[in-house]
C-alpha positions in Angstrom: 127.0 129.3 85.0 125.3 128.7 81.9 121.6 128.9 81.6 120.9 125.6 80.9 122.8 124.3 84.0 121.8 126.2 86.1 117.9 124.8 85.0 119.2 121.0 85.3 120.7 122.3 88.9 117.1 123.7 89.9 115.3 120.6 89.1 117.8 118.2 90.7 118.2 119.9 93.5 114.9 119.1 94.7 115.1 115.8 94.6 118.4 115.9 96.5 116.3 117.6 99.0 113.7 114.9 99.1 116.4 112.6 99.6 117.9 114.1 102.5 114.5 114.6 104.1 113.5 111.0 103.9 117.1 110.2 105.0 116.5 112.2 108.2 113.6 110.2 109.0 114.3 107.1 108.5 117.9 106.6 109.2 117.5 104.1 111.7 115.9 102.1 109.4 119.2 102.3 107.2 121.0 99.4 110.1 120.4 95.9 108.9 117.4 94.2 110.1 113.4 94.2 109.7 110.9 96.9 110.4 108.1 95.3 112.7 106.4 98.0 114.5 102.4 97.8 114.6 100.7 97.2 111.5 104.0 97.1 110.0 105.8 93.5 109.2 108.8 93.0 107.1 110.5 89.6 107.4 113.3 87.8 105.0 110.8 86.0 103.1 106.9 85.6 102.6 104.8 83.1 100.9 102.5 83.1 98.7 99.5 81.4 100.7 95.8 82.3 100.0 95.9 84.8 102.6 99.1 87.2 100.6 96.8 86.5 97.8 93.3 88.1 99.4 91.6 84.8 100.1 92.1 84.1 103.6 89.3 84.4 105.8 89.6 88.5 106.5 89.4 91.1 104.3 91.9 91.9 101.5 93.0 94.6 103.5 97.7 94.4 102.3 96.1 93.2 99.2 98.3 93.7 96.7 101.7 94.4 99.0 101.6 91.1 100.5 101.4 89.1 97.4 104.3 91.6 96.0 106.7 91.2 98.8 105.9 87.1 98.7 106.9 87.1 94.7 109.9 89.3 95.3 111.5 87.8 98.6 113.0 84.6 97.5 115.0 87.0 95.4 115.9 90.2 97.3 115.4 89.9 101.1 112.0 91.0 102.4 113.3 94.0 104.7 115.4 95.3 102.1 112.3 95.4 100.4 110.1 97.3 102.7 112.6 99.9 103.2 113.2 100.8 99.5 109.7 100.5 98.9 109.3 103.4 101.9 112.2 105.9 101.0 111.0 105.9 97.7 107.3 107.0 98.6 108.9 108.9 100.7 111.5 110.4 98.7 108.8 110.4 95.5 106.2 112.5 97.7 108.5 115.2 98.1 110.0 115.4 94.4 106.5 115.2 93.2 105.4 118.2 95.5 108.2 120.3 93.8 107.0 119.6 90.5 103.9 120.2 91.0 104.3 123.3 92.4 106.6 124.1 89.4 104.4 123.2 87.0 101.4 124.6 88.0 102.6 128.1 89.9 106.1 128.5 87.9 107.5 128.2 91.2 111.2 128.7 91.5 113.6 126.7 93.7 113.0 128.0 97.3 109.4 127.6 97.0 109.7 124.1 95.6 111.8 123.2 98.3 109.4 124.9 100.8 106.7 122.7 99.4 109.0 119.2 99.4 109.1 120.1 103.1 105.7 120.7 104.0 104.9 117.4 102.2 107.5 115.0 103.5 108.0 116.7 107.1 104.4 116.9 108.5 102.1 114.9 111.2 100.6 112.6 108.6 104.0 110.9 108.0 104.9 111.0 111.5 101.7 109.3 112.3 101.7 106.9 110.0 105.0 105.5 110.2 103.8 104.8 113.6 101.3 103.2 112.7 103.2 100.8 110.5 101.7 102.4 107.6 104.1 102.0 105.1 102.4 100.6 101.6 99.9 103.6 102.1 102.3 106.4 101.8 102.9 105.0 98.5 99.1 105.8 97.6 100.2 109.6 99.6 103.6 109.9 97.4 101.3 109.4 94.1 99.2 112.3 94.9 101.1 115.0 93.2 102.6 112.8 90.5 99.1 111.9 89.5 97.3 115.1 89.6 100.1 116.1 87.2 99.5 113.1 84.5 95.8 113.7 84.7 96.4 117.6 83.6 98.6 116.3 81.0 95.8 113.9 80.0 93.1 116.9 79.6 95.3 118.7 77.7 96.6 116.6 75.3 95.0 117.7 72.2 96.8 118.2 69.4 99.9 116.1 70.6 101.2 113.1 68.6 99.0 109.8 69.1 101.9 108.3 71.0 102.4 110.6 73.4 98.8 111.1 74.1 99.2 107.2 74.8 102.5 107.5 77.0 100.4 109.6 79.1 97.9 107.5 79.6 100.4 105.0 80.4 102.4 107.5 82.7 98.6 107.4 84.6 98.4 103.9 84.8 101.6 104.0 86.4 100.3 106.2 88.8 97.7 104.5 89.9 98.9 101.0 90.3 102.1 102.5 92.1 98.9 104.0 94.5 97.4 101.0 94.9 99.9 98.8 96.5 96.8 99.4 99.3 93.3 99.7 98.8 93.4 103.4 100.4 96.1 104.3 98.0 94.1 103.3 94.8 90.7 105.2 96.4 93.0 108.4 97.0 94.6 108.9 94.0 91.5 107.7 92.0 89.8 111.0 93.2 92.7 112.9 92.0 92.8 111.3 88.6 88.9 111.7 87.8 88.5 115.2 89.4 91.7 116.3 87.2 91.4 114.7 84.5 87.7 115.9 83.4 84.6 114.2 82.6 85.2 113.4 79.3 88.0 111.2 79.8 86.3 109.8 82.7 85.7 106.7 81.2 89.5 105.9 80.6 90.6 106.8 84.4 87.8 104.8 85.5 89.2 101.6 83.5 92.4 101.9 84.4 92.1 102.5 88.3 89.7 99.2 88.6 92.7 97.6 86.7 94.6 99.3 89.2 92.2 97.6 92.1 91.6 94.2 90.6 93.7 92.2 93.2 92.0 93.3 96.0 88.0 93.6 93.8 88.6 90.3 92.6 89.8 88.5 95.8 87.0 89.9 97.7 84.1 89.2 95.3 85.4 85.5 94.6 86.3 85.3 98.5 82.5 86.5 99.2 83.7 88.7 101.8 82.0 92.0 100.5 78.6 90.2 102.1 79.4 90.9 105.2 79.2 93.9 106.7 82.2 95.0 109.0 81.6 95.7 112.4 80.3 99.1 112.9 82.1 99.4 115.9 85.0 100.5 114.4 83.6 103.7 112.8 83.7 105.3 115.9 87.1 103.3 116.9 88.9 104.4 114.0 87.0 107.9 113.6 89.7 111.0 113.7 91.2 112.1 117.4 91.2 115.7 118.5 94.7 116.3 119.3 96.0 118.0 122.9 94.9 121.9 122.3 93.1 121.3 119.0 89.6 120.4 118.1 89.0 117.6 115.8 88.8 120.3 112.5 91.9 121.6 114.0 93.5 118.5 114.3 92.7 117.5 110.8 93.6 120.9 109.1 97.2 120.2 111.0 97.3 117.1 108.8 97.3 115.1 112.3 94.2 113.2 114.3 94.9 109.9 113.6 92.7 107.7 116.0 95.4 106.5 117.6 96.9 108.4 120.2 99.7 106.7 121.4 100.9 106.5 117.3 102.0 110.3 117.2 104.9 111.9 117.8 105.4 113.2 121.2 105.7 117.1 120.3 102.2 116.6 119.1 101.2 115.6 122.8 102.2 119.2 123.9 101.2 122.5 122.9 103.5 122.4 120.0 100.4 120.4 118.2 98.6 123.7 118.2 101.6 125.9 117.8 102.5 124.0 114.2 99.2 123.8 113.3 98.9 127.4 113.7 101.9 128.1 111.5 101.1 125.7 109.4 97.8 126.9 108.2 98.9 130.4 108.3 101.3 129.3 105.3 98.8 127.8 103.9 96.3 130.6 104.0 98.7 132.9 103.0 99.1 131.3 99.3 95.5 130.7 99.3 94.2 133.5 97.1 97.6 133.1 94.7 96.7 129.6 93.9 93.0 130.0 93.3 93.7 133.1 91.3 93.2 133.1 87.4 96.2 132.8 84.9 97.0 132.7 81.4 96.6 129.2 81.1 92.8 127.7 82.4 93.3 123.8 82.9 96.3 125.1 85.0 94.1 127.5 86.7 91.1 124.9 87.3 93.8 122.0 88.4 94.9 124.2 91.1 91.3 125.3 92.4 90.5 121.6 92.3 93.5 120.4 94.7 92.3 123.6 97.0 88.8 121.7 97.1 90.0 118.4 97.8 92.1 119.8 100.6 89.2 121.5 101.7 87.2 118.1 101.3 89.9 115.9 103.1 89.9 118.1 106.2 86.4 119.1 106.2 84.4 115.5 106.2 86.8 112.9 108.3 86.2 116.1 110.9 82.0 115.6 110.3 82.3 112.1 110.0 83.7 111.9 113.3 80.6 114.6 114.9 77.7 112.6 116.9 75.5 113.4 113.8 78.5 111.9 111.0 79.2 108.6 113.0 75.4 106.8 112.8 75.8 107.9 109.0 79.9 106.2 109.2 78.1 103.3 110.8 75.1 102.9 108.3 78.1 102.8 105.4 79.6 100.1 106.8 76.8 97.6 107.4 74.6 98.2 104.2 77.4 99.3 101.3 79.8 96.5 100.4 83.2 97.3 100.7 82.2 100.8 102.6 84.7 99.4 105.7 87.8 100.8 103.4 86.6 104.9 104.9 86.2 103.6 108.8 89.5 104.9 109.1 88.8 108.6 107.3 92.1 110.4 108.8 93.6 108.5 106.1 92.2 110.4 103.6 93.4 113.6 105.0 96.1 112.9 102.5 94.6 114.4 100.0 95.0 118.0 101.5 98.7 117.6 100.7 98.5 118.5 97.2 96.8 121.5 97.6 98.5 122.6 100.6 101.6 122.2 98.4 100.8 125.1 96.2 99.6 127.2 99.3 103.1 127.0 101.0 105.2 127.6 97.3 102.8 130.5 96.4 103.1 132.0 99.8 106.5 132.0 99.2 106.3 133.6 95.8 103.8 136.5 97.0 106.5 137.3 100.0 109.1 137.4 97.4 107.0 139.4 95.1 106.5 142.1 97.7 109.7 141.9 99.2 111.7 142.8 95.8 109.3 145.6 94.9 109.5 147.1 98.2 112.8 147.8 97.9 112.7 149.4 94.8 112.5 153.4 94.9 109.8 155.3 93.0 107.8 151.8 92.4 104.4 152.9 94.5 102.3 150.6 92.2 104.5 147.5 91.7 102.7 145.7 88.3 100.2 142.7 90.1 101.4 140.8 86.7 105.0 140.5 88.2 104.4 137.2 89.5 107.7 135.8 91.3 109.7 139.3 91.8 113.9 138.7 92.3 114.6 134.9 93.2 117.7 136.3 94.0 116.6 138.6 96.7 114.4 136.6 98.4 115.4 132.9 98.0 117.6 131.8 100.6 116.2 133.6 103.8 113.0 133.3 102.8 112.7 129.5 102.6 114.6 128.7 105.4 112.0 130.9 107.3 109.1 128.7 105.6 110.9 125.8 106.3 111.1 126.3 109.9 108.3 127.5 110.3 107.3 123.9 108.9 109.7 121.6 110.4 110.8 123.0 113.8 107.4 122.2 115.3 107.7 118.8 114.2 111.7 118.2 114.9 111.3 114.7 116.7 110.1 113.5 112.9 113.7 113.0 112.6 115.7 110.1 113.1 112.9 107.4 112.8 110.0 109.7 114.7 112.2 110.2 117.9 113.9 106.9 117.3 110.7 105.1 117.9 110.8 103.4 114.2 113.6 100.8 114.4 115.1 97.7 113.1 115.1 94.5 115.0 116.3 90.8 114.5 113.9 87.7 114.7 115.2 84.7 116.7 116.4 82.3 114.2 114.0 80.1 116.2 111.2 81.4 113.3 113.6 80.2 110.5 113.8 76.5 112.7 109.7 76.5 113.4 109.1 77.6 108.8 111.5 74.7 107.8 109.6 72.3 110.3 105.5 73.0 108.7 106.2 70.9 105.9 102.9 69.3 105.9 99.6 69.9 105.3 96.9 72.3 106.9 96.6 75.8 108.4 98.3 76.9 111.3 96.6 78.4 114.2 98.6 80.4 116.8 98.7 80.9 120.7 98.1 82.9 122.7 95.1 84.3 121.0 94.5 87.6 119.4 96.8 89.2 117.1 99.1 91.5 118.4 102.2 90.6 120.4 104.7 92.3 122.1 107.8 90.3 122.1 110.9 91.5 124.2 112.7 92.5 120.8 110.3 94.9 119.7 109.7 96.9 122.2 107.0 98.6 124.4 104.6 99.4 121.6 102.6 96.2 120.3 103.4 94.7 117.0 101.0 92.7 114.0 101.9 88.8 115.1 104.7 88.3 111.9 103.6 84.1 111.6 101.4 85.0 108.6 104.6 86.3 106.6 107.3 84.0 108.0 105.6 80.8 108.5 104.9 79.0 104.7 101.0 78.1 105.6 98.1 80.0 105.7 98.0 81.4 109.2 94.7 82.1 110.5 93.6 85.4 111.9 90.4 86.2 114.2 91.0 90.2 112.3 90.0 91.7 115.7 91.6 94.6 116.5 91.4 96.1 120.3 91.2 99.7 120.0 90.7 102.1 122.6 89.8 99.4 125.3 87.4 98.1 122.6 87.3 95.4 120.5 86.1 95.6 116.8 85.6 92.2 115.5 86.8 91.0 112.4 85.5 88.9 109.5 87.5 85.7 110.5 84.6 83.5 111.7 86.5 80.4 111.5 89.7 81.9 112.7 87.4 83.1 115.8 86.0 79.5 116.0 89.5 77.9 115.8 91.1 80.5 118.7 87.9 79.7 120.9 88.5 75.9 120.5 91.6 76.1 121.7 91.3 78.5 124.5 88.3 76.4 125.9 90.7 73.3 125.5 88.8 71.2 122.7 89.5 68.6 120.9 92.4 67.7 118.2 89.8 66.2 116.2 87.9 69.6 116.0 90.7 71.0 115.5 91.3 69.0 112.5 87.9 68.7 110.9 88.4 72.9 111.3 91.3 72.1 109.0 93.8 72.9 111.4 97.4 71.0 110.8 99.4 73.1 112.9 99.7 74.9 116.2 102.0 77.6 116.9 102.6 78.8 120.6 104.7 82.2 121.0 106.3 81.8 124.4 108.0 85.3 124.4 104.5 87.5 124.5 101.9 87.7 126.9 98.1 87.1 125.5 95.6 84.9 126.4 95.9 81.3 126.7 93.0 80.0 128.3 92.9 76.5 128.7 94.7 75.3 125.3 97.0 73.2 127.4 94.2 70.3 127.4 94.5 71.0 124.1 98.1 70.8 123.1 98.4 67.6 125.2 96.0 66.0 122.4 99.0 67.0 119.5 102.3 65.9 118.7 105.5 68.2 119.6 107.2 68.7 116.4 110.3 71.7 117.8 110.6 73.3 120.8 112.8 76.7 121.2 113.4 79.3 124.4 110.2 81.1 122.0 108.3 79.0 119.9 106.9 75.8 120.7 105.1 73.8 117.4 102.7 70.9 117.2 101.0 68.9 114.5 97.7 68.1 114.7 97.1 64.3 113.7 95.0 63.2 110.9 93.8 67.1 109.3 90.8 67.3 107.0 92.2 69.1 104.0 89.9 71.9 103.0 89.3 72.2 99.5 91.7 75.3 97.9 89.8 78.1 97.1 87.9 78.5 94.0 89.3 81.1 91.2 92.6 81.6 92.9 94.0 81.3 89.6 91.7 84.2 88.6 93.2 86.1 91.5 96.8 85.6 90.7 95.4 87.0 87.2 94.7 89.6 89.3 97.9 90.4 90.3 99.8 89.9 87.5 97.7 92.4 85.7 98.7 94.8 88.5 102.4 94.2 88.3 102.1 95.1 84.3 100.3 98.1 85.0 102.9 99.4 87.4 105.5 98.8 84.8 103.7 100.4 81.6 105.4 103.7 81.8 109.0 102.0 81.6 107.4 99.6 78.8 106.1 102.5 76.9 109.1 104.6 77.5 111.6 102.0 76.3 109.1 101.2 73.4 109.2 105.0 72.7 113.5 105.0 72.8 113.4 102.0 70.2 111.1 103.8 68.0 113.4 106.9 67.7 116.7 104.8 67.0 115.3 103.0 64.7 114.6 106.0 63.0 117.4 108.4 62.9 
């Protein structure tokens, strides 16, 4: 085989890797049908409403995914959406950690492929995905891919004005891609400033709050960033210490989330300290390699940074989450605007997976190194310049020892985290109740709160899906019980409408409220109070087996909100970031043909 393809086999294969990795996880998700698990909602279509936009009565928190998947549904169906959008970050996060390891160490293919698996196949995935996390491992899949635009930023010097401009461009990618989430923007933000250097500072700054604006602008026109979230939910949402494992612990593992029925169940045994163990000894053994000096520096001080964030992202969520941390978590909250965004600080653990990355390849190449020159008679000083020894040797058995190490611990990530990540049907009952709200005014829904578990979704709770199916603005306390808790959210008049109706007022509150609708969800248990002095004031509009709708007579329309254009601007500015790399790229291809 000729040199050249057997270099095009060693960077494809990699990326067939990826792919079968994210295949193993989420094959059940490949059956026909909608993901709707948790936080997660995908539904056949969603509307644009204020609230997909960022200007419903809660934060911007799915700012800009809602208003993506609302644009894109009447085309290609919603589900569909949400899957490709997953196996691609999915798929993405692993391709990116093999390039990056290959870029920065020169690592051949085992180790590449040991550091696809450490990225793709570890607790943070698993633990998200339960969580119905989806649009923030787009932010997690960025990571690598960013870290290596922002070195190809710092060292552009010297190279042609238009490729010093695709690369910005190749950045802005990045970073819009990120932030489909606000978490995803703040993560890969850190990576592009910290790698890029502080002279181009300026530039990465630019483009990452053009890279935030949906969710910046909705909240400042929204006035939402006045008030403070509830400081409750620092400790709520503060890291867990997993069974066996401190909090640290926990965190190094790339685990804790503060959810603890959203984890795999090997990670509710002592396997949760047995992979963490292996884990970090992989990690520890490529330490020294990647913070070691080489012949090239902005390699050299790229790597040490991604060992420093990793050190970072384990480090503080674990001191954030310490009786001295929280009242400092909890200050944040209530006095810094927008400070609600690091409640939930496992999230940035993410930011370890870069740097472990290069850990787990250079591990591999220091075993191979020594391995080779140990079998090699008369060589008592094997030369320390000999960097990556005979692939050949070492390869094969090598990696699949890594990789086991890696994935074994973890084998119920497979096949949709132990099949607990699932497709399921709606009733067309929903499709009845969206056709009927062809009037004006919000919709409020009963019973109250908003999570449901409906017989077709199983034992774990579920994010009530009327915002996304039903064409109105849907209104939503934002409270969220966690850990027998409840952290309130910032719908006040959300709150005011669910109280009205569970104390059984009147439909003429309810209208001046702006209230047209009223949604009851049969098929879930929640509270319902005494709404049924209420209902009896409204007309029935349809009636199913699950869904009962009324209309609420005469409703006070309440004025639309002010700049939503500016918001939409918001967005649209987003979508063109996202696609500048293709832009420039097919700019770049016209440029060339045109002259040759």
């Amino acid at each position: 085989m000729s040199a050249q393809r057997t270099g095009r086999w060693t960077r494809l294969l990699p990326a067939g890797y990826s792919l079968l990795l994210t295949l193993l996880i989420t094959a059940p998700l490949l059956r026909p049908g909608y993901l709707l698990l948790r936080d997660a909602v995908s539904t056949p279509r969603s509307y644009p409403t204020d609230t997909a936009l960022g200007l419903g009565d809660a934060a911007p928190r799915a700012v800009p995914q809602d208003a993506l998947l609302a644009a894109l549904s009447p085309v290609i169906d919603g589900g569909l959406l949400v899957k490709v959008v997953l196996l691609a970050a999915l798929w993405a996060a692993g391709y990116g950690a093999a390039v990056l390891v290959r870029e920065l160490l020169g690592a051949p293919l085992a180790a590449q492929l040991v550091a696809t698996t450490l990225v793709v196949w570890n607790p943070y995935i698993a633990e998200r995905l339960l969580q119905g996390h989806w649009s923030l491992l787009t932010g997690y899949a960025a990571l690598p891919w960013t870290a290596l635009a922002a070195l190809r930023l710092r060292t552009a010097a010297g190279r042609p004005r238009f490729d010093r401009f695709r690369d910005w461009s190749v950045l802005a990618g990045c970073l819009a891609a990120a932030g489909l989430t606000p978490t995803g923007a703040l993560l890969a933000t850190v990576v592009a400033v910290t790698v890029a250097g502080w002279r181009r500072v300026p530039g990465v700054t630019a483009l990452a709050l053009l890279a935030c604006a949906p969710w910046l602008v909705a909240t400042a026109v929204s006035g939402i960033a006045a008030e403070p979230s509830d400081p409750a939910g620092v400790t709520a949402f503060a890291a867990r210490a997993e069974p066996w494992l401190a909090t640290v612990g926990s965190l190094a593992g790339l685990g804790g989330i503060w959810n603890a029925e959203a984890v795999p169940v090997s990670r509710t045994t002592p396997l949760a300290a047995v992979a963490t163990i292996l884990l970090l000894a992989v990690v520890l053994l490529g330490f020294r390699r990647v913070a070691a000096p080489d012949a090239d520096p902005d390699r050299t001080r790229t790597r040490r940074i991604l060992l420093v964030l990793a050190a970072a992202a384990v480090l503080v969520p674990a001191l954030a989450a310490t009786p001295a941390g929280l009242p400092v978590m909890e200050w944040l909250v209530v006095e810094v605007p927008g400070a609600g965004l690091l409640r939930d600080t496992q999230k940035y653990v993410a930011l370890a997976a870069p740097g472990y990355a290069l850990c787990a390849a250079a591990a591999c190449l220091g075993f191979g190194r020594i391995s080779a020159k140990a079998d090699t008679p008369g060589d008592e000083h094997p030369d320390p310049a000999d960097d990556h020894g005979d692939p050949a040797r070492w390869s094969p058995g090598l990696a699949a020892l890594f990789i086991g190490v890696l994935a074994l611990p973890l084998i119920d990530l497979g096949w949709g985290v132990g099949g607990q990540l699932r497709t399921i049907e709606y009733p067309a009952s929903w499709q009845e109740i969206a056709e009927r709200v062809d009037g004006p005014g919000d919709i409020a829904v009963l019973p109250g709160g908003m999570f449901r578990r409906f017989p077709y979704t199983g034992p774990a709770p579920v994010l009530d899906p009327a915002p996304r199916l039903l064409p109105r603005d849907v209104l939503q306390t934002g409270a969220l019980p966690v850990r027998g808790a409840t952290v309130t959210g910032e719908g006040a008049r959300a709150q005011t409408v669910e109280n009205l109706l569970l104390d059984g007022g009147s439909a003429d509150e309810l209208a001046q409220l702006g209230v047209g609708w009223v949604l009851v969800e049969r098929d879930t248990p929640g509270p319902l109070g005494n709404s049924a002095a209420t209902l009896a004031q409204l007309a029935p509009v349809h009636s199913t087996g699950e869904l009962a709708l009324y209309r609420v007579p005469d409703v006070r329309l309440r004025p639309a909100p002010e700049h939503r254009s500016l918001v939409v601007a918001a967005h649209i500015l987003w979508a063109l970031l996202l696609v500048t790399p293709l832009a420039v790229r097919a700019s770049g291809f016209v440029v060339r043909k045109v002259g040759s």
